[in-house]
C-alpha positions as a Markdown table, in Angstrom:
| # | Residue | x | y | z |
|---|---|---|---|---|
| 1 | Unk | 17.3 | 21.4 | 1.1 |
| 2 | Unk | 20.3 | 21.0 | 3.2 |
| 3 | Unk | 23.4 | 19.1 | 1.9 |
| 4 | Unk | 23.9 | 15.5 | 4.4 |
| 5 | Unk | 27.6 | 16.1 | 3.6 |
| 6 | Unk | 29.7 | 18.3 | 5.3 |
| 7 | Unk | 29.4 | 21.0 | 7.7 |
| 8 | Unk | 25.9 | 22.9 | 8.0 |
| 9 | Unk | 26.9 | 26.9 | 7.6 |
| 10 | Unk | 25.7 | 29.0 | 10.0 |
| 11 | Unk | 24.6 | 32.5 | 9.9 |
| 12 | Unk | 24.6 | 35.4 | 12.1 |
| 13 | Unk | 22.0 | 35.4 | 13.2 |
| 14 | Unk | 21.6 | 31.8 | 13.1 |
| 15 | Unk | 18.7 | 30.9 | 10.6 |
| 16 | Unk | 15.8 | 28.3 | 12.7 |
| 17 | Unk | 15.8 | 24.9 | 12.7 |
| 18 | Unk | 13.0 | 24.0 | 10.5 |
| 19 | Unk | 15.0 | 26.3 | 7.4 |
| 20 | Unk | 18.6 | 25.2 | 8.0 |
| 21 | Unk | 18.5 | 21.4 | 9.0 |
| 22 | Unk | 17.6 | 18.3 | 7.1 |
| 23 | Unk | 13.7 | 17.5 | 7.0 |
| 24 | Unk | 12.5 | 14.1 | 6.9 |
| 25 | Unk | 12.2 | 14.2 | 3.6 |
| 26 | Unk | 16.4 | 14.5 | 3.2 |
| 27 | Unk | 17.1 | 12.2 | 5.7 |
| 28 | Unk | 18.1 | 8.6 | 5.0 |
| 29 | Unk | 16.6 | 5.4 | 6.0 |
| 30 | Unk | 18.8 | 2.7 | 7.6 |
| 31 | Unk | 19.5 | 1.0 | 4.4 |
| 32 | Unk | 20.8 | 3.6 | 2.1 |
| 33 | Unk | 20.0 | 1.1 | -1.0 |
| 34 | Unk | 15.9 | 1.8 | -0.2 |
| 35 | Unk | 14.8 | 5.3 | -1.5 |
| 36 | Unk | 11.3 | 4.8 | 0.0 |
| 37 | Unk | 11.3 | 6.6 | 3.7 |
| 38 | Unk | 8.6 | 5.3 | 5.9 |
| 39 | Unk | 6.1 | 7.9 | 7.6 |
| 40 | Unk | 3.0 | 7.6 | 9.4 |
| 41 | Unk | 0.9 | 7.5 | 6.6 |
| 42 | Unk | 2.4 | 4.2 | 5.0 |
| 43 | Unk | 1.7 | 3.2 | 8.5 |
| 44 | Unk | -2.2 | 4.0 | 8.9 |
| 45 | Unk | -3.0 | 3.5 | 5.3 |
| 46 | Unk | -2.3 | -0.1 | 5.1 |
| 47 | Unk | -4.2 | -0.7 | 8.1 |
| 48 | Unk | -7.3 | 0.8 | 6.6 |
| 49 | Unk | -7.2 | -0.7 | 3.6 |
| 50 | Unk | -6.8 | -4.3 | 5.0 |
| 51 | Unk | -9.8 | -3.2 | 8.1 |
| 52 | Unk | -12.0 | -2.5 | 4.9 |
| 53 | Unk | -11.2 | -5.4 | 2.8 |
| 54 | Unk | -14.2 | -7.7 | 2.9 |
| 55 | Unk | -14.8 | -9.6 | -0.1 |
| 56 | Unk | -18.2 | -11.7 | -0.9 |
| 57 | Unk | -16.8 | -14.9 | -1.9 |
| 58 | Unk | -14.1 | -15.9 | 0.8 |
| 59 | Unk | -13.8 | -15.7 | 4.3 |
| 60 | Unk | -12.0 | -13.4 | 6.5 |
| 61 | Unk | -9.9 | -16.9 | 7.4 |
| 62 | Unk | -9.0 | -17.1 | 3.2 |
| 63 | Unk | -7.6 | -13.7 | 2.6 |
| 64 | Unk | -4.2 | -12.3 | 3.8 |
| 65 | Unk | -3.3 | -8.7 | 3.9 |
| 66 | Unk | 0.5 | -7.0 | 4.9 |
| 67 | Unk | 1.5 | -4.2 | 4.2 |
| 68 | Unk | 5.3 | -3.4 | 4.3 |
| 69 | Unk | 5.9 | -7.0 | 4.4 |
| 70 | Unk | 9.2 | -9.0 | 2.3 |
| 71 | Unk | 7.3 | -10.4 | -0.9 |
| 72 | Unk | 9.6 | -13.2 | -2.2 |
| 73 | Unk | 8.9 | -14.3 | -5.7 |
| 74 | Unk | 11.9 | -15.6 | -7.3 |
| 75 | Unk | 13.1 | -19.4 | -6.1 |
| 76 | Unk | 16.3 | -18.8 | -8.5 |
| 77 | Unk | 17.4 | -16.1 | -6.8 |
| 78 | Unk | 15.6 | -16.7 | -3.5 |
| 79 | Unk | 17.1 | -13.6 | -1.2 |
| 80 | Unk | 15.3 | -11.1 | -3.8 |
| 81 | Unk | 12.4 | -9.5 | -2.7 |
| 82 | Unk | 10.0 | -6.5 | -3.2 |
| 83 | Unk | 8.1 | -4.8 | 0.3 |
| 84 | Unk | 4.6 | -3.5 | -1.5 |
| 85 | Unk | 3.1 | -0.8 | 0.7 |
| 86 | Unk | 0.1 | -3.2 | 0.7 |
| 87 | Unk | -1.5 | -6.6 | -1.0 |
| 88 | Unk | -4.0 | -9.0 | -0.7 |
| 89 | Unk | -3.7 | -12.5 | -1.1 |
| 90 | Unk | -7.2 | -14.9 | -1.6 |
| 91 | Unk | -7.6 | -18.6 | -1.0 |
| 92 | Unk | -4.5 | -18.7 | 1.8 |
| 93 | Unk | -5.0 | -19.1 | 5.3 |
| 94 | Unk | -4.7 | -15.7 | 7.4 |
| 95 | Unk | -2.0 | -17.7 | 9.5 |
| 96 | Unk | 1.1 | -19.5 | 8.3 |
| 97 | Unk | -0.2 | -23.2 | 7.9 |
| 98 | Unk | -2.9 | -22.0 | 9.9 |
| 99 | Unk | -1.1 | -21.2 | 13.1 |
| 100 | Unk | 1.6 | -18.4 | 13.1 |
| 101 | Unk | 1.5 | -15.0 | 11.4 |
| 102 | Unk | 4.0 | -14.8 | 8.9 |
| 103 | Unk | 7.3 | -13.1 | 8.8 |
| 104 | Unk | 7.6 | -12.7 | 5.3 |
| 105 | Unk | 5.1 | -13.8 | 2.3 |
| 106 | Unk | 6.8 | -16.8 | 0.3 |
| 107 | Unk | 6.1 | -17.7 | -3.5 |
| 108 | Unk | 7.4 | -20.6 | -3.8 |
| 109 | Unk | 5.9 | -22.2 | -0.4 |
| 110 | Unk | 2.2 | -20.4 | -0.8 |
| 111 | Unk | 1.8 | -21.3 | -4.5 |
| 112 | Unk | -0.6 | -18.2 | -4.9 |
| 113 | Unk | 0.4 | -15.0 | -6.2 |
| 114 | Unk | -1.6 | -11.8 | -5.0 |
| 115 | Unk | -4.6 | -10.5 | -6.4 |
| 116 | Unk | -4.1 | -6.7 | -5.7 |
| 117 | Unk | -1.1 | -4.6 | -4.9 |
| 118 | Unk | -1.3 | -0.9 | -3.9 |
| 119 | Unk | 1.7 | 1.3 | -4.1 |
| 120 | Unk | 1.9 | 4.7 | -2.4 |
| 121 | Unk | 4.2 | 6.3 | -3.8 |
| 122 | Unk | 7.2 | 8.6 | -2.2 |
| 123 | Unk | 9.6 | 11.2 | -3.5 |
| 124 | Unk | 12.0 | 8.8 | -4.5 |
| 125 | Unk | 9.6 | 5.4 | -5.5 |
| 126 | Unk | 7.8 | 7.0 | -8.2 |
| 127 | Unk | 10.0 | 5.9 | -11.6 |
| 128 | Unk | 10.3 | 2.7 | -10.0 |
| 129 | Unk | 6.6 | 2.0 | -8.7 |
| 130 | Unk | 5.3 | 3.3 | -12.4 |
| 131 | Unk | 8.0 | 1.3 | -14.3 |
| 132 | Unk | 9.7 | 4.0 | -15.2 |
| 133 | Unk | 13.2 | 3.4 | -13.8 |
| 134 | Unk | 16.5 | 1.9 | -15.4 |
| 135 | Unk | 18.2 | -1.3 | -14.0 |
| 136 | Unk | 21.5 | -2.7 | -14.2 |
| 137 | Unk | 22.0 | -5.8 | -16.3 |
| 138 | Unk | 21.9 | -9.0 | -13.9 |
| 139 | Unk | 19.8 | -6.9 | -11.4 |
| 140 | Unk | 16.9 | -7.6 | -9.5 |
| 141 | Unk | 13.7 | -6.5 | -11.8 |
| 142 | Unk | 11.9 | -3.3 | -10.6 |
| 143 | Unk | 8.5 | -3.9 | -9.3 |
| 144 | Unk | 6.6 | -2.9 | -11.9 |
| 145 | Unk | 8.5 | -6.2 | -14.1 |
| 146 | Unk | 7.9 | -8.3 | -11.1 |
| 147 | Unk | 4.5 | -7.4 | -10.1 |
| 148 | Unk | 3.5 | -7.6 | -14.1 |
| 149 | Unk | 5.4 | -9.9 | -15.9 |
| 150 | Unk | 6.5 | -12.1 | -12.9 |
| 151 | Unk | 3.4 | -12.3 | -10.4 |
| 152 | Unk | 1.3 | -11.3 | -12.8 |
| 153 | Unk | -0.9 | -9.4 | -10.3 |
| 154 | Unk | -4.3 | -8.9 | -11.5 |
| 155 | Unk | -4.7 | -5.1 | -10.0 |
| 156 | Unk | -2.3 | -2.9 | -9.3 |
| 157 | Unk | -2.9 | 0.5 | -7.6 |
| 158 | Unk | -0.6 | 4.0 | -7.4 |
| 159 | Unk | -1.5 | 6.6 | -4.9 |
| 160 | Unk | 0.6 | 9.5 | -4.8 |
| 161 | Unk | -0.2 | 10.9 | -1.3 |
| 162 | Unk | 0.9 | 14.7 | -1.7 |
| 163 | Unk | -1.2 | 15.0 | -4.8 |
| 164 | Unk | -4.2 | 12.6 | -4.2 |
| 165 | Unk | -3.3 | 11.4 | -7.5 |
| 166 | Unk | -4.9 | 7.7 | -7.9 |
| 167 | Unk | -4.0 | 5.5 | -11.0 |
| 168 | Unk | -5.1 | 1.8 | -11.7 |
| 169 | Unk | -4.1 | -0.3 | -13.8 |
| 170 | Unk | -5.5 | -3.9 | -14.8 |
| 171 | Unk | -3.4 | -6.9 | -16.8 |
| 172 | Unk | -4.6 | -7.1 | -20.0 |
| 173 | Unk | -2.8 | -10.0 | -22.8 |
| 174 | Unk | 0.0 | -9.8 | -20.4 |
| 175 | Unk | 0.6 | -6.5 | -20.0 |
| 176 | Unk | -0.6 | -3.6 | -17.4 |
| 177 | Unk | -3.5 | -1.6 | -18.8 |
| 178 | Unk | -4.0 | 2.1 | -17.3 |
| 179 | Unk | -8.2 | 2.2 | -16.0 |
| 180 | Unk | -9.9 | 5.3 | -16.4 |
| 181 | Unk | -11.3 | 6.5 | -13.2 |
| 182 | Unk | -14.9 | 7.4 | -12.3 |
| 183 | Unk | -15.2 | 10.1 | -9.4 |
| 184 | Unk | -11.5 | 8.5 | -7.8 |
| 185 | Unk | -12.9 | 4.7 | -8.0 |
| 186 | Unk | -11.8 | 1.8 | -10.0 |
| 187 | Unk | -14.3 | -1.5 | -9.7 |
| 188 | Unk | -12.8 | -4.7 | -9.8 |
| 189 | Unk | -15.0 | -7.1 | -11.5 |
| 190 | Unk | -13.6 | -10.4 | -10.5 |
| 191 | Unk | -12.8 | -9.7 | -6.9 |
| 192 | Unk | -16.4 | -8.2 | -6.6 |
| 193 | Unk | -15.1 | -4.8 | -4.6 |
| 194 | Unk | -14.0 | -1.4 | -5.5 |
| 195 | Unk | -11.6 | 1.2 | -4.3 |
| 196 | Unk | -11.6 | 4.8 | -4.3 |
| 197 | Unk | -10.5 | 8.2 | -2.8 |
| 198 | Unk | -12.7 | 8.8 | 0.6 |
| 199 | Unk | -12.7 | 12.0 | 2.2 |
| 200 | Unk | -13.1 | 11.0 | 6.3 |
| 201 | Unk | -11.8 | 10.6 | 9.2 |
| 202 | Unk | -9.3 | 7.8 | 10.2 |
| 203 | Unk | -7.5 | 7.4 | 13.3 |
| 204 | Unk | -8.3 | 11.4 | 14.3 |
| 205 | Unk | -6.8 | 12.7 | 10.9 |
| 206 | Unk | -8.9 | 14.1 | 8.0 |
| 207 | Unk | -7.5 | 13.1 | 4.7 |
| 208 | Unk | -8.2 | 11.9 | 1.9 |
| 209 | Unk | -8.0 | 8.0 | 1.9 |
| 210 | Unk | -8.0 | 4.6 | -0.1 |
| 211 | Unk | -10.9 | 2.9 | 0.4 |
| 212 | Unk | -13.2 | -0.6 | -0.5 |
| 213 | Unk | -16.5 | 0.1 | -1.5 |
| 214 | Unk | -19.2 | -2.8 | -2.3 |
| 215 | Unk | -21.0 | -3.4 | -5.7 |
| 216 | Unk | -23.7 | -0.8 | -4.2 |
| 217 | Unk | -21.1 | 1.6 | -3.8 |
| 218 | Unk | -21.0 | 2.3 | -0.5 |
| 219 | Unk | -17.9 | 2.0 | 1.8 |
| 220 | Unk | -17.0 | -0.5 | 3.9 |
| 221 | Unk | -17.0 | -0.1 | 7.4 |
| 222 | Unk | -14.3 | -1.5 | 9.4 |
| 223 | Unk | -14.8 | -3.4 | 12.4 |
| 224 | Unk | -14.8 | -0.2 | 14.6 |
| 225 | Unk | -17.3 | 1.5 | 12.3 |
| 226 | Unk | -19.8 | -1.7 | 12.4 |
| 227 | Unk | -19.4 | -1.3 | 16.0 |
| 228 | Unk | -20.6 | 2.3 | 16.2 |
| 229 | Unk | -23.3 | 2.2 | 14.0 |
| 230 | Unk | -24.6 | -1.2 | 15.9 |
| 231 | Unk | -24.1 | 1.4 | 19.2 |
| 232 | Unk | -26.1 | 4.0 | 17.9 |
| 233 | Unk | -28.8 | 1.6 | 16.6 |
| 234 | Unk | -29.3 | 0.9 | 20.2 |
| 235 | Unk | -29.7 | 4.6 | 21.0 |
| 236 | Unk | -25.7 | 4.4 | 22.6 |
| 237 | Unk | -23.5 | 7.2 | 22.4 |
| 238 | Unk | -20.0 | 5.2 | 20.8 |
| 239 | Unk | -18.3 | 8.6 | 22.2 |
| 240 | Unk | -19.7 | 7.9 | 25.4 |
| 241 | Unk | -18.8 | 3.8 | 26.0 |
């Protein structure tokens, strides 16, 4: 990779652009302190993984999804924060106080902690997202600490995206538990819904992606999808429309 300090070398001839410059992957995000470099897949994952979220007991008005959203959870030190890639949140209104979507997701004003936090993890997120990483004494905890010990999320789930590499792990006595896998899924008993590795098509890229599945194990359409199928049922072309 190329060196951010300095003067790039040239050569005679000059090597191309895509083998001497800086790739996205060495360039920095506006706050230097926050390894994590957005890209278009934290973008469209989030929003599949929240159009696929239907759960059996509550109401698409109880349950709030955000992905990439400031997740305050400390009232102590109230300007701390962690930004999961996505959760879910169950017996809240969608809207703020039922009228305005929110800005940031607030602890100490919700009084509910989320149920299940996804984590897709980038080159520099990893130690950090697996509670791997070191901190400084008096420092904010890592996520791992805040999402476990803190929040006390029920589910957490790792994706690393340039290996398809899924783990899941569940709070047991207090502590995270690793889950062992069947086929890519993990079923979550007491939110009655699964998720899993699907091989499709999403927003005209082929992929593998995160995924709900019900207790039958089939996928959940999104909204889109239901629409389709209900299309096709009346002998409609969707492709067509």
């Amino acid at each position: 990779m190329t060196s951010l300090s300095g003067r790039i070398e040239q050569t005679d001839p000059p090597q191309p652009a895509w083998e001497s410059l800086p790739t996205m992957y060495d360039l920095p995000s506006d706050n230097p302190e926050e390894p994590g470099l957005p890209d278009e897949f934290h973008y469209l994952q989030p929003q599949l993984l929240s159009e696929s979220f239907r759960l059996t007991d509550y109401t698409r008005d109880q349950i709030f999804t955000a992905g990439d959203l400031n997740l305050y959870y400390d009232v102590r030190h109230p300007l701390w924060y962690k930004r999961p890639d996505w959760f879910a949140v169950l017996g809240v209104p969608r809207l703020y106080q039922g009228q305005d979507m929110r800005l940031s997701y607030v602890i100490w004003q919700e009084g509910v902690c989320p149920s299940v936090i996804v984590e897709l993890i980038s080159p520099g997120t990893e130690n950090e997202d697996l509670g791997k990483s070191t901190k400084e004494p008096e420092s904010p905890p890592t996520e791992w600490e805040v999402y476990e010990q803190i929040l006390r999320v029920p589910y957490y789930i790792v994706l690393n995206r340039y290996t398809d590499e899924l783990r899941a792990f569940t709070l047991v006595s207090g502590e995270y538990e690793e889950c062992t896998l069947s086929e890519s899924r993990i079923w979550m008993p007491t939110l009655k819904i699964g998720i899993g590795l699907w091989q499709g098509d999403y927003r005209d890229i082929t992929r593998q992606w995160l995924r709900w599945y019900d207790a039958e194990g089939n996928w959940i359409l999104t909204q889109a999808e239901r629409l389709a199928a209900r299309l096709r049922s009346l002998g409609i072309d969707p492709n067509e429309v």
